[in-house]
N, C-alpha and C positions, 0 to 999 in steps of 0.2 A: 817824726813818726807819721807815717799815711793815715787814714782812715782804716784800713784794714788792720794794722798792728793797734792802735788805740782800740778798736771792739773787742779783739785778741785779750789786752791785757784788761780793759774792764770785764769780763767773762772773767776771766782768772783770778783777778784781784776784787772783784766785788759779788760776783757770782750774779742772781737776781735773771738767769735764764734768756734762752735763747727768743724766744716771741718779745720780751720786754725790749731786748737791744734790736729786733729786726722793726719794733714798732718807734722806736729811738728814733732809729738811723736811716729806714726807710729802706731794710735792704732784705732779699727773702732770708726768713729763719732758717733754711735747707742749708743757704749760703754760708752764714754763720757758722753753722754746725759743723759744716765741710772744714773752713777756715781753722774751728778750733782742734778740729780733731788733726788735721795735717800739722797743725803747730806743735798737741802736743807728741805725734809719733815723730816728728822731725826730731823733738826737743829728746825724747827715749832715743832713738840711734844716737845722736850727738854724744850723748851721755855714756853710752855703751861703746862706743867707737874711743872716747879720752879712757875708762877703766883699761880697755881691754890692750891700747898703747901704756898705761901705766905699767901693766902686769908685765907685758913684751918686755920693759924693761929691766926686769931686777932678774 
């Protein structure tokens, strides 16, 4: 796992905010922000893309 996917999932899995992990890890809070928001709309299509093959199917 990179550094980038470990901030990801501590932000997810522990919450505790974006200024605490930019002062963690040394990286700008903006960054982060950007990082978590792209993962979770990545993670909404992914999601909507497997229902909507589900549906196609039956």
């Amino acid at each position: 796992m990179d550094l980038k996917e470990q901030i990801i999932a501590e932000y997810l899995t522990q919450g505790g905010g974006f200024r605490k992990l930019a002062s963690k890890y040394g990286i700008s809070r903006t960054t982060i922000c950007k990082w978590v928001l792209i993962h979770q709309q990545t993670q909404t299509l992914f999601v909507g893309f497997k229902l909507h093959q589900l549906f196609l199917s039956f």
